[in-house]
Structure formats: C-alpha cells, structure tokens
C-alpha positions, -999 to 999 in steps of 0.1 A, spaced: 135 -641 643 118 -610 652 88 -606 676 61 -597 646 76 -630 629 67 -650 658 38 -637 664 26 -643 632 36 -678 634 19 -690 660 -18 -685 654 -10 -705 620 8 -730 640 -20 -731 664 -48 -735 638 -29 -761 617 -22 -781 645 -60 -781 661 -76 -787 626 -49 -816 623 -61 -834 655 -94 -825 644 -95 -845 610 -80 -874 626 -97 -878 654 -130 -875 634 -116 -899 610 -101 -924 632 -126 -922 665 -158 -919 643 -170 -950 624 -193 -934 604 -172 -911 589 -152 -918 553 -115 -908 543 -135 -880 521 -147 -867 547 -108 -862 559 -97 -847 520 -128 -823 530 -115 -809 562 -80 -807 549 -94 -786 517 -115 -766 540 -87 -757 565 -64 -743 538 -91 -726 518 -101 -701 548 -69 -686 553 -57 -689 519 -86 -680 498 -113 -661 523 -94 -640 542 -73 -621 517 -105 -618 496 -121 -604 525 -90 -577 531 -92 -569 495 -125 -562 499 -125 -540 529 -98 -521 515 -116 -513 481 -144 -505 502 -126 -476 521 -104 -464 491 -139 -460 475 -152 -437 508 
C-alpha cells in the first residue's frame, strides 16, 4: 500500500472503531438505554461520512464552479 492509502485508512479506522466502543459501552454500561438506541448510533455513524460529507463536497464545489 501506498502512503495516501494509509493515510486515508486510518481516520476511517479510527472513527469506526471509537463509535464502536461508543454504542456498546452506552448500550451495555447504561441501563436506561434500549438496543434502538444502539440501531441509532450505528445508522448515524455511517450516514455522516457516507451521506453528509460527499453532499457537503458537492456542494462546495458547485458553489465555486458557479464563482
């Protein structure tokens, strides 16, 4: 693997491993949270980086083609 490979891997490695130990620890250290609440975070966690961000790019980028 190249360097911009790697470095590209590991902020997604990073982030899916914190919100991981995130939804389980909340899960299974919180009594007063529900296994919904875990579908939530999961749903969440892919929907920012999958959904947001590019949108947010496309955005910017239609933006500045415009100016």
């Amino acid at each position: 693997m190249n360097n911009e490979s790697i470095s590209k891997l590991i902020p997604i490695i990073i982030l899916l491993t914190l919100g991981i130990i995130e939804s389980l620890g909340g899960l299974y250290f919180n009594d007063k949270r529900t296994k919904n609440d875990l579908t939530i975070e999961l749903i969440s966690l892919t929907v920012l980086p999958t959904l947001i961000q590019p949108a947010i790019l496309l955005f910017v980028l239609f933006i500045m083609d415009m100016w």
